[in-house]
N, C-alpha and C positions, 0 to 999 in steps of 0.2 A: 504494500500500500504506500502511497506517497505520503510524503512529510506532512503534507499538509490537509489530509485527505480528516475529516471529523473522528474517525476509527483511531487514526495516530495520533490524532492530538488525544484523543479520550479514549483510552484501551479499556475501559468500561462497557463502551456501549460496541454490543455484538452487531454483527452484518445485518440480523434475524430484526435486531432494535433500529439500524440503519434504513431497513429496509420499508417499516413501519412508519419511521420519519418522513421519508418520501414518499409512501403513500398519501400519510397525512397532509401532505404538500400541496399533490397533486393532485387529491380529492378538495381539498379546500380550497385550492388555486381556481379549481375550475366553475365551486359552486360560488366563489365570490367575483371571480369575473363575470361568468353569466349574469348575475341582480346587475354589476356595473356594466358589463356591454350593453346591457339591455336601457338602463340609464343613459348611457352615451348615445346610443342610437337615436333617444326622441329627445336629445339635445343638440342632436348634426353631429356630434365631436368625431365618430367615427373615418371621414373620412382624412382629418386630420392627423391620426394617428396612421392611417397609410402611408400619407408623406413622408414618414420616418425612413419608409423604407422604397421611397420613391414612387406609389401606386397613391391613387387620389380615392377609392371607391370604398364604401361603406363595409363592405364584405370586406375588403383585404384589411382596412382596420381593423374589421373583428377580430381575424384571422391571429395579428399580429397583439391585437389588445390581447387575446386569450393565451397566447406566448408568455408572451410578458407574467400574467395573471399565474401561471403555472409557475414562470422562474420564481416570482416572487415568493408565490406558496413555500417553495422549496426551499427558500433563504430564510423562512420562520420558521420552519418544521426541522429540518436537518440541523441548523446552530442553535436554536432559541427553542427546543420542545421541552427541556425543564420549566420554562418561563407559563407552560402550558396544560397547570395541572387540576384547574377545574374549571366547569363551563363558567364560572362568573371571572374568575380571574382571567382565561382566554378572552372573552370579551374585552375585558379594559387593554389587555395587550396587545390584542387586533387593532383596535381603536387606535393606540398610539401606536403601532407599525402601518397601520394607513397613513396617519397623518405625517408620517416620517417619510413616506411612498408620495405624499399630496407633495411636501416641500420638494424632494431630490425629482419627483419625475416631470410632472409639470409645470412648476418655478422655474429646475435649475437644467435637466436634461434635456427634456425636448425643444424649453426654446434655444436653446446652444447649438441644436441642433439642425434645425428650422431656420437659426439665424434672426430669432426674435429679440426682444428686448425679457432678462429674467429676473425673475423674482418679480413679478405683476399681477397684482393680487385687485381683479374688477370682478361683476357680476359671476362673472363665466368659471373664472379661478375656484371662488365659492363655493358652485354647487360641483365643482371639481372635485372640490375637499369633502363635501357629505357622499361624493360616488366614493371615493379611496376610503373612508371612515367603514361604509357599508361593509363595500370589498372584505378591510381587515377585519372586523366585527365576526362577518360572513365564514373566512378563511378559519379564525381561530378556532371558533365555535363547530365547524365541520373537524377539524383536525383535532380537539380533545375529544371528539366521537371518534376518529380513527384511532387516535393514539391509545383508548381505552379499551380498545377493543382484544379478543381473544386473540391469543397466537395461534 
């Protein structure tokens, strides 16, 4: 395993508990972007998030938001699933790894990327933050049901 892989840095947690993690990931990545794609769509944002990756169309936004949606899951569940050990505490942890996902993705990333002006925080930014609040709320709350689950 690599140096730097969760297993080597924490030779506590087995493949079997790694494995688990990424479930939880990927099962919460997906049920908290679906509530946010589904947000973004009857707010337009969608085809914005295609730009990122050069395609302008609502669909390839999704496509690309549900990416994302997944890596992200993956980035609380794999390093942070201590943090995630009952459904009220998942909740508040959700909540501020959305709002941490609201600052670095669409403050500081995508307009950098876009070549917008960041950290711009109007109408739009807003209900931004109550879509990524959902998301993580969404994310955590699915993944202490994974995580709880039988082996």
């Amino acid at each position: 395993m690599s140096a730097t892989s969760p297993v080597a840095r924490h030779p506590h947690i087995s493949a079997l508990h790694l494995g688990r993690r990424a479930a939880a990931g990927v099962t919460g990545g997906i049920a908290g972007g679906l509530v946010f794609g589904l947000l973004m769509a009857m707010m337009g944002m969608l085809p914005m998030v295609a730009s990122l990756v050069g395609l302008n169309s609502a669909g390839a936004g999704f496509g690309v938001h549900m990416v994302i949606s997944v890596l992200i899951g993956l980035g609380l569940t794999v390093h942070f699933a201590g943090l995630l050990s009952s459904y009220g505490k998942g909740a508040l942890v959700g909540l501020a790894y959305g709002a941490f996902w609201w600052i670095l993705g669409p403050l500081v990333i995508m307009p950098a990327i876009l070549g917008m002006p960041m950290l711009t925080v109007d109408v739009m930014a807003g209900l931004s933050l109550l879509g990524h609040l959902a998301y993580g709320a969404i994310l955590a709350v699915v993944a202490v049901r994974v995580l709880k689950g039988r082996a």
